[in-house]
PyMOL CGO cylinders between C-alpha atoms (Angstrom):
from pymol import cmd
from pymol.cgo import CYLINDER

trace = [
    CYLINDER, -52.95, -66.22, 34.04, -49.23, -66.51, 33.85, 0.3, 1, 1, 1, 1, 1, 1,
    CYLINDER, -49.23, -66.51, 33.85, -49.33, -67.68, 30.15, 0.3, 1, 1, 1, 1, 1, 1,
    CYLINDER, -49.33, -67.68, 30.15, -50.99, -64.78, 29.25, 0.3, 1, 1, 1, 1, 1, 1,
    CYLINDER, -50.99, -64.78, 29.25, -48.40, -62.03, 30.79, 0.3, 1, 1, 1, 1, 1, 1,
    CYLINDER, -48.40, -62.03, 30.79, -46.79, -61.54, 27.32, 0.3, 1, 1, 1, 1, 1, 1,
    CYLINDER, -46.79, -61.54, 27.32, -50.53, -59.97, 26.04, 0.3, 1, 1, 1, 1, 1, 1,
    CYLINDER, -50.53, -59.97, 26.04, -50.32, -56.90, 28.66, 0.3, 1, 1, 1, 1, 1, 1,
    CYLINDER, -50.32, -56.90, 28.66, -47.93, -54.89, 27.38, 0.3, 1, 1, 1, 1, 1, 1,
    CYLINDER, -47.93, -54.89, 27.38, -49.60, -54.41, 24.04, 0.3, 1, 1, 1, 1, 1, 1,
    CYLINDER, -49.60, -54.41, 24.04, -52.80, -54.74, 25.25, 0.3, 1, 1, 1, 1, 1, 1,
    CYLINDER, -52.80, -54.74, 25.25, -51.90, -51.88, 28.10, 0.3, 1, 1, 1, 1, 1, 1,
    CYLINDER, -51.90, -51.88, 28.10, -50.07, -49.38, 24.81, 0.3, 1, 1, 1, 1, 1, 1,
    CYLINDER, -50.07, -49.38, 24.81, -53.10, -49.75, 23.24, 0.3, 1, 1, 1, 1, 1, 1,
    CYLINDER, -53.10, -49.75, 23.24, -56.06, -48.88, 25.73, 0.3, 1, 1, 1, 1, 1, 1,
    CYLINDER, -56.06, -48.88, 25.73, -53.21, -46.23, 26.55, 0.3, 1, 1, 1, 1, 1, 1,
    CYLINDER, -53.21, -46.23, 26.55, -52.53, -44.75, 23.18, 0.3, 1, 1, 1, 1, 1, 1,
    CYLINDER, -52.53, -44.75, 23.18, -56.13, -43.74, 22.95, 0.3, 1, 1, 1, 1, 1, 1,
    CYLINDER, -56.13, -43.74, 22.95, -56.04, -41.88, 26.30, 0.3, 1, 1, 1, 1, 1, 1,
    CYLINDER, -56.04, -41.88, 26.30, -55.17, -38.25, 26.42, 0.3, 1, 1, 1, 1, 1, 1,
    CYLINDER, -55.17, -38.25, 26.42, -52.26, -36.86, 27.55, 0.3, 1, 1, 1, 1, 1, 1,
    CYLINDER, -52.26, -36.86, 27.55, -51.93, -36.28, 30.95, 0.3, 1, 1, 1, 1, 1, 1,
    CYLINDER, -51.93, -36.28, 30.95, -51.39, -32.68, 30.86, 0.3, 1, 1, 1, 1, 1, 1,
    CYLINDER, -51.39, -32.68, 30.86, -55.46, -32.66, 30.23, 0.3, 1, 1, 1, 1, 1, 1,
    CYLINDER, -55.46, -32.66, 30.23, -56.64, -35.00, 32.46, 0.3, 1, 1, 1, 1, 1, 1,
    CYLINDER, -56.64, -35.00, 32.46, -57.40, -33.85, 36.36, 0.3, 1, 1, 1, 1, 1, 1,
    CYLINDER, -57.40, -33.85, 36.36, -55.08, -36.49, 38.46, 0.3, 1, 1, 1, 1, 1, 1,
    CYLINDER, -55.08, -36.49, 38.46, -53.79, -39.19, 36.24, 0.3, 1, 1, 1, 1, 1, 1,
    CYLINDER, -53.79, -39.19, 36.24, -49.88, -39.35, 36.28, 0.3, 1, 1, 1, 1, 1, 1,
    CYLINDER, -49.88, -39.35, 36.28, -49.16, -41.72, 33.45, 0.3, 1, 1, 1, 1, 1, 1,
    CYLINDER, -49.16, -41.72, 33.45, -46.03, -43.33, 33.10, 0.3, 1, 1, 1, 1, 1, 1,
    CYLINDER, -46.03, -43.33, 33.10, -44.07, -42.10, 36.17, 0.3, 1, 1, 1, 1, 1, 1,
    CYLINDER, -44.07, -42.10, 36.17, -43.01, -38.89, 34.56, 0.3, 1, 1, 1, 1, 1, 1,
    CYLINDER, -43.01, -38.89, 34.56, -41.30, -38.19, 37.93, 0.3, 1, 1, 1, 1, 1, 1,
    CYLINDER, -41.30, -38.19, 37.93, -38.76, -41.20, 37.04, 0.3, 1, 1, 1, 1, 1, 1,
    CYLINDER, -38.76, -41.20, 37.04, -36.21, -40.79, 34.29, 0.3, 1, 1, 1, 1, 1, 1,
    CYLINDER, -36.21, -40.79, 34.29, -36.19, -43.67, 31.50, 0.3, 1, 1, 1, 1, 1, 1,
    CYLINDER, -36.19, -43.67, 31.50, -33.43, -45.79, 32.98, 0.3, 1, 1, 1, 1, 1, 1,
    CYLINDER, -33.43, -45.79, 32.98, -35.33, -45.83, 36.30, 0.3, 1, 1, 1, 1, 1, 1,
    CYLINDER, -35.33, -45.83, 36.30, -39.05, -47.17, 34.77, 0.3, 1, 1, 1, 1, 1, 1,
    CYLINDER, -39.05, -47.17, 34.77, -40.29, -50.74, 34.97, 0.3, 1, 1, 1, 1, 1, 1,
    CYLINDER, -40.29, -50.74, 34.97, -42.13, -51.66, 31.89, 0.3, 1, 1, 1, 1, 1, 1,
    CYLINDER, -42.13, -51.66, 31.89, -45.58, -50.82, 32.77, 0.3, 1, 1, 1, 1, 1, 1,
    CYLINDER, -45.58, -50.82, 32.77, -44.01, -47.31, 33.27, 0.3, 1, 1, 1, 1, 1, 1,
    CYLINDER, -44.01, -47.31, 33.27, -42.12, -47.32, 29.90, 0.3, 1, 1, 1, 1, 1, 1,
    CYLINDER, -42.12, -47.32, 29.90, -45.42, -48.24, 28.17, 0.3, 1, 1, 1, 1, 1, 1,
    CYLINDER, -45.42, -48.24, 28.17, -47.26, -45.72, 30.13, 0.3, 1, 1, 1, 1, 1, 1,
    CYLINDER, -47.26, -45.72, 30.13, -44.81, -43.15, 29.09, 0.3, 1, 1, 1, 1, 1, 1,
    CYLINDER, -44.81, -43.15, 29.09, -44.11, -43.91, 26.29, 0.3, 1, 1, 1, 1, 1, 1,
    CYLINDER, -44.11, -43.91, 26.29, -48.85, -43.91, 25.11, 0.3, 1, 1, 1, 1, 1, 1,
    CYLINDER, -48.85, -43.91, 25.11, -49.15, -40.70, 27.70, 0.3, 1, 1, 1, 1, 1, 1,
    CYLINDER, -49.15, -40.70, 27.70, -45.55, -38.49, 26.08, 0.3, 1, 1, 1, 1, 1, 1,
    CYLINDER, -45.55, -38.49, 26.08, -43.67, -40.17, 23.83, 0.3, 1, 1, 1, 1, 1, 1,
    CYLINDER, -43.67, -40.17, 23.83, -45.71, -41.32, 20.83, 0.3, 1, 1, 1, 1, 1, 1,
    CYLINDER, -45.71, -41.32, 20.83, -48.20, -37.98, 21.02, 0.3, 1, 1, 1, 1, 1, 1,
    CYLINDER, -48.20, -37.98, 21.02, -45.29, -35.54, 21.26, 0.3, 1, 1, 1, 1, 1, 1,
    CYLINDER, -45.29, -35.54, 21.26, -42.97, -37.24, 18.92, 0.3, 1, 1, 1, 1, 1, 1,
    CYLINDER, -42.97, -37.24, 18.92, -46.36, -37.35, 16.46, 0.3, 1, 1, 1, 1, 1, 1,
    CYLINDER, -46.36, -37.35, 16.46, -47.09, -33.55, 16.70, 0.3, 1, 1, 1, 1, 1, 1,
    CYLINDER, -47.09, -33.55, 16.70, -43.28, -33.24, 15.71, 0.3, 1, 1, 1, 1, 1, 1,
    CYLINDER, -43.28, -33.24, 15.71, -43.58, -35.37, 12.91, 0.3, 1, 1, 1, 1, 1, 1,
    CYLINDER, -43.58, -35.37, 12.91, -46.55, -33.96, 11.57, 0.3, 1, 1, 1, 1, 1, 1,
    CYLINDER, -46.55, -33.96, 11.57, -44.94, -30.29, 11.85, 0.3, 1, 1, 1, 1, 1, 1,
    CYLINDER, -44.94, -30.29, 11.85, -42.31, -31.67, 9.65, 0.3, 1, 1, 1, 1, 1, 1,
    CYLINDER, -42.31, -31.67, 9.65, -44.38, -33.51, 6.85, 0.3, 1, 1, 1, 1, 1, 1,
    CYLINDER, -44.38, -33.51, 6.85, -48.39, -33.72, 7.66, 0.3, 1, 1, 1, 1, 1, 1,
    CYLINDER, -48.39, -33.72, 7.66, -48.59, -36.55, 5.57, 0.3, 1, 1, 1, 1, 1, 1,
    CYLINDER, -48.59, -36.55, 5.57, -47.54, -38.75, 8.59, 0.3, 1, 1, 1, 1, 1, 1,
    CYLINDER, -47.54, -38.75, 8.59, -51.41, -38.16, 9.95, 0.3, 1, 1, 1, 1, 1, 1,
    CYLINDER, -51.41, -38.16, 9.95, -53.13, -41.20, 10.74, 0.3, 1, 1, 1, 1, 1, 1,
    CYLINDER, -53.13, -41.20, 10.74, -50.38, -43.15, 9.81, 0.3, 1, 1, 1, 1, 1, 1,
    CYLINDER, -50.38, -43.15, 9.81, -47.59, -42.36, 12.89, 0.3, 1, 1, 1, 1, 1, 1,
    CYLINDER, -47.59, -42.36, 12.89, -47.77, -45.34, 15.29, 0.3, 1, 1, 1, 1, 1, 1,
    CYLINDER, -47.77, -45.34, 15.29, -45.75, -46.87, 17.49, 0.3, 1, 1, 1, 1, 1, 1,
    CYLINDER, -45.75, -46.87, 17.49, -44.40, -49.02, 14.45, 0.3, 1, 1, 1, 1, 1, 1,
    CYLINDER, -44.40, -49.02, 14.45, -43.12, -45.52, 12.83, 0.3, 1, 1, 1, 1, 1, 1,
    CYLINDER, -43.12, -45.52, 12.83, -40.12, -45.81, 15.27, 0.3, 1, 1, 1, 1, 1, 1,
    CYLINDER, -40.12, -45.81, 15.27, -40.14, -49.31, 16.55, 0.3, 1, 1, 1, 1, 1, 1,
    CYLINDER, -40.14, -49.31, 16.55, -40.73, -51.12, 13.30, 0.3, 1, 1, 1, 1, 1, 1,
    CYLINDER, -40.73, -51.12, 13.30, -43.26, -53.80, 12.20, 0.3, 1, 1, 1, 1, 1, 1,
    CYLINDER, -43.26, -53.80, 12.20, -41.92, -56.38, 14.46, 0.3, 1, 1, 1, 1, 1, 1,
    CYLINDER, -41.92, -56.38, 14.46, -41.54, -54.46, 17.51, 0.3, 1, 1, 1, 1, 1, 1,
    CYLINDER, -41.54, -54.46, 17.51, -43.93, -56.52, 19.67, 0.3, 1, 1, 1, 1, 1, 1,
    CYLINDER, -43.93, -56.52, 19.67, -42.04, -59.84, 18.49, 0.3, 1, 1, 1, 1, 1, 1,
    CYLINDER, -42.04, -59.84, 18.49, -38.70, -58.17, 19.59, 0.3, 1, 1, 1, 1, 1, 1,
    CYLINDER, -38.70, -58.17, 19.59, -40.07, -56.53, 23.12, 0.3, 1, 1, 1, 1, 1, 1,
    CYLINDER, -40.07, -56.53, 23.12, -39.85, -52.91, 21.33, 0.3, 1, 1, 1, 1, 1, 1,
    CYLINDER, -39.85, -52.91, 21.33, -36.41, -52.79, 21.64, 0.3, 1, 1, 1, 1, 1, 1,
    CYLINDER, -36.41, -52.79, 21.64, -34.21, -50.35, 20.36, 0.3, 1, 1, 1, 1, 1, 1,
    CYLINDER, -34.21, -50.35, 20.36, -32.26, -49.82, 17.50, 0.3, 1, 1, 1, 1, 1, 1,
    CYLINDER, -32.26, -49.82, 17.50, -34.85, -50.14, 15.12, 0.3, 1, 1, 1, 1, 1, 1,
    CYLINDER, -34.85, -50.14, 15.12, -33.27, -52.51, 11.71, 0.3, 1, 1, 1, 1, 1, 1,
    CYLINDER, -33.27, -52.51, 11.71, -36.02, -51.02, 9.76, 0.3, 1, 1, 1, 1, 1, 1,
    CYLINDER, -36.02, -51.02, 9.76, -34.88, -47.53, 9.96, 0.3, 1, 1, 1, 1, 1, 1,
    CYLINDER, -34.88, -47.53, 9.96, -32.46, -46.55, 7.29, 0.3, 1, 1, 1, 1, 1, 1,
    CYLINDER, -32.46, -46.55, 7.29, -29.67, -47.58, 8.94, 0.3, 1, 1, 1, 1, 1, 1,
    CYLINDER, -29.67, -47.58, 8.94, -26.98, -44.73, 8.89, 0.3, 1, 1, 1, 1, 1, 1,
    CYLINDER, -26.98, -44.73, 8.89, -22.93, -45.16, 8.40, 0.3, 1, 1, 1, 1, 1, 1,
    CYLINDER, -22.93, -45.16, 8.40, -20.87, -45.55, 11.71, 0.3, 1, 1, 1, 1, 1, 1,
    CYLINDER, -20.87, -45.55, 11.71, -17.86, -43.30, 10.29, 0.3, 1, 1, 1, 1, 1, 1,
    CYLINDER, -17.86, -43.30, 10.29, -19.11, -39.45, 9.21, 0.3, 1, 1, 1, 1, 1, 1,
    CYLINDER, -19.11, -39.45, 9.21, -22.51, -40.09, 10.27, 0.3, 1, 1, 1, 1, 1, 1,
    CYLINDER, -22.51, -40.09, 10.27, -23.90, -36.95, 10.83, 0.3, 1, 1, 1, 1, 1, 1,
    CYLINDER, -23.90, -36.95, 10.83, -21.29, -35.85, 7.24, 0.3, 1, 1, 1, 1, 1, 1,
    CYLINDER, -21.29, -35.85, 7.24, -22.85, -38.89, 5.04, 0.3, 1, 1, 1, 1, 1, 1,
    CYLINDER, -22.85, -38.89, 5.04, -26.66, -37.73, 6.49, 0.3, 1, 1, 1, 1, 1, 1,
    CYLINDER, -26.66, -37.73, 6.49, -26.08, -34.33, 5.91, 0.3, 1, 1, 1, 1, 1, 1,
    CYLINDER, -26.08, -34.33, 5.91, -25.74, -35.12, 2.09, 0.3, 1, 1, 1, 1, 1, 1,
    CYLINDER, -25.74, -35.12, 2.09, -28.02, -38.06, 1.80, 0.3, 1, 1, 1, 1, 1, 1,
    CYLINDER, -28.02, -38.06, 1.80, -30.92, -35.98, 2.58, 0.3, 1, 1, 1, 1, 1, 1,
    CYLINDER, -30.92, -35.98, 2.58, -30.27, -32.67, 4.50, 0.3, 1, 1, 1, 1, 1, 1,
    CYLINDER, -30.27, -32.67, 4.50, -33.49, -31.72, 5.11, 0.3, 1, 1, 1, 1, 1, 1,
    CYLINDER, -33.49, -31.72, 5.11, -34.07, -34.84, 7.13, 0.3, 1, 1, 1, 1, 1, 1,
    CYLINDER, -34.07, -34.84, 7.13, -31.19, -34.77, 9.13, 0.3, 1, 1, 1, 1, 1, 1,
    CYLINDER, -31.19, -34.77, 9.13, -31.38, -31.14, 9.99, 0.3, 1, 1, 1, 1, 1, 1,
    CYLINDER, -31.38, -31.14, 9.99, -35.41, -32.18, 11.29, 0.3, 1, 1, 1, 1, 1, 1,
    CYLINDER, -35.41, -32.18, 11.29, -33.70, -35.39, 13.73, 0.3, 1, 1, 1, 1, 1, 1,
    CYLINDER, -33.70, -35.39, 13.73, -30.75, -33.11, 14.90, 0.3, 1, 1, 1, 1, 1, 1,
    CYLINDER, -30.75, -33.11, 14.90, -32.68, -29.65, 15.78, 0.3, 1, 1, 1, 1, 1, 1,
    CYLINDER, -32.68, -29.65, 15.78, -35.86, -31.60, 16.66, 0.3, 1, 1, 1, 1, 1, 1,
    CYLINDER, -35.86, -31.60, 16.66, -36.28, -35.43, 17.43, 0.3, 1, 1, 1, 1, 1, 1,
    CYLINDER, -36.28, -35.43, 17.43, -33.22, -36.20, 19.02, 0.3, 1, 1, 1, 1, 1, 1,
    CYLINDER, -33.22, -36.20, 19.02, -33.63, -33.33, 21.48, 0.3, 1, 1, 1, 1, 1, 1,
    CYLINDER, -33.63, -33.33, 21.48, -37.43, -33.68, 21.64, 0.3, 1, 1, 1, 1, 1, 1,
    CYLINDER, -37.43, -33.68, 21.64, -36.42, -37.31, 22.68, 0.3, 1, 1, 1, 1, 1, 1,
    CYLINDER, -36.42, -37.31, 22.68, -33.61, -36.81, 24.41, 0.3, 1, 1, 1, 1, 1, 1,
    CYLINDER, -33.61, -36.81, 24.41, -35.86, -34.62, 26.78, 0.3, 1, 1, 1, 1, 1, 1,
    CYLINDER, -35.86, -34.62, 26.78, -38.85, -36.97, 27.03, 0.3, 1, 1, 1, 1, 1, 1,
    CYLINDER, -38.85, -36.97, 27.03, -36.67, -40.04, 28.44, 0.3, 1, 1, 1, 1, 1, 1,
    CYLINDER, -36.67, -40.04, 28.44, -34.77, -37.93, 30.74, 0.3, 1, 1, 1, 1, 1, 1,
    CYLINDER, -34.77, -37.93, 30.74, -37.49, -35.87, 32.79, 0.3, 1, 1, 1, 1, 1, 1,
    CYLINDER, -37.49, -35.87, 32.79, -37.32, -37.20, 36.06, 0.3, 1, 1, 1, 1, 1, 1,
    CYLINDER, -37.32, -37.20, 36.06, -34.98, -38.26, 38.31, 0.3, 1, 1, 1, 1, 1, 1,
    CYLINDER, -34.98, -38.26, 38.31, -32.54, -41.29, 37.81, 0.3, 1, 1, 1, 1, 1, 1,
    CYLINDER, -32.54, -41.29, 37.81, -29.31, -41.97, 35.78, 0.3, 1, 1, 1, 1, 1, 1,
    CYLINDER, -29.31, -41.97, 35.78, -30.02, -40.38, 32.30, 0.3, 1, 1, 1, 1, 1, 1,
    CYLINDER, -30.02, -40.38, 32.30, -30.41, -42.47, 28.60, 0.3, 1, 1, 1, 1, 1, 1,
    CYLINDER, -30.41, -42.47, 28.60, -28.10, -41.44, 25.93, 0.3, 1, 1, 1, 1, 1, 1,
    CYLINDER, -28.10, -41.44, 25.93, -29.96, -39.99, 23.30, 0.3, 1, 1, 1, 1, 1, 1,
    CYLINDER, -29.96, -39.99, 23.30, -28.36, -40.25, 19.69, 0.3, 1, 1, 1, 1, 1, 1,
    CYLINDER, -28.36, -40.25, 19.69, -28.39, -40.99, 15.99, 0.3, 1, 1, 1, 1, 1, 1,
    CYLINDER, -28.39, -40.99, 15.99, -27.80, -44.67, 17.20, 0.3, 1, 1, 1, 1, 1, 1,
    CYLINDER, -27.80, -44.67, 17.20, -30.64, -44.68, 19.81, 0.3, 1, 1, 1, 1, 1, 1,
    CYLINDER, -30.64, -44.68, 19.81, -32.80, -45.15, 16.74, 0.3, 1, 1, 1, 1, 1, 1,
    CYLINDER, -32.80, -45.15, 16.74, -31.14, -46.38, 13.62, 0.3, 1, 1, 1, 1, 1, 1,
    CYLINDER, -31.14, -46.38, 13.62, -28.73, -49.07, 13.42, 0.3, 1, 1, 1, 1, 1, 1,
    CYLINDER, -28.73, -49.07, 13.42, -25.28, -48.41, 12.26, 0.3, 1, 1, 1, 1, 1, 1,
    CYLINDER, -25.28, -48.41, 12.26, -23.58, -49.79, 8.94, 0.3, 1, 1, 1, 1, 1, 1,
]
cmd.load_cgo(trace, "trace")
């Protein structure tokens, strides 16, 4: 059974993503919302991450520009090859943003953009891997993108 370990994760986002969010459902307590981000094993992470992340971050997302839909997964932020690479985080197939003037450069790359991850993903995020107790996760430009 051992061999087959590597096949829970994706297997557990999966069944998860299709469950609703805890909020709606009498006793279930997905993802150890009571335990910060830094504090989670990964059965917790995933669990957070189907039960709050991914449907909150969606609903933000498809505020911003419905045609995200259907098509917002779990690959939207963690990138095609996110089961290969454990789901880690930066993300190389994000635009990846400049080191020096970041937030300048963004601003006149595409303003519109920017202004939508500063005033609402980052601190959407920022709050989602932080409710709980435990040392808190830096939340930034960088959490996401890689730099250049």
């Amino acid at each position: 059974m051992k061999r087959y370990s590597h096949l829970a994760a994706p297997v557990l986002v999966a069944i998860l993503g299709c469950t609703p969010s805890p909020k709606n459902v009498p006793g279930v307590n997905l993802g150890a919302p009571e335990i910060a981000w830094s504090e989670k094993n990964e059965e917790q992470r995933f669990g957070h991450m189907a039960a709050q992340v991914t449907p909150q971050m969606k609903a933000l997302f498809e505020k911003y520009d419905s045609s995200y839909g259907d098509s917002f997964t779990c690959q939207t932020c963690h990138g095609e090859r996110a089961e290969l690479v454990g789901w880690k985080m930066p993300n190389p197939d994000i635009s990846p943003l400049s080191k020096e003037n970041t937030l300048q450069e963004s601003l006149e790359y595409d303003a519109d953009v920017t202004n939508f991850m500063m005033a609402d993903v980052t601190p959407a995020l920022k709050t989602l891997l932080n409710t709980g107790t435990g040392k808190p996760t830096t939340v930034n430009c960088f959490s996401c993108h890689t730099a250049e």
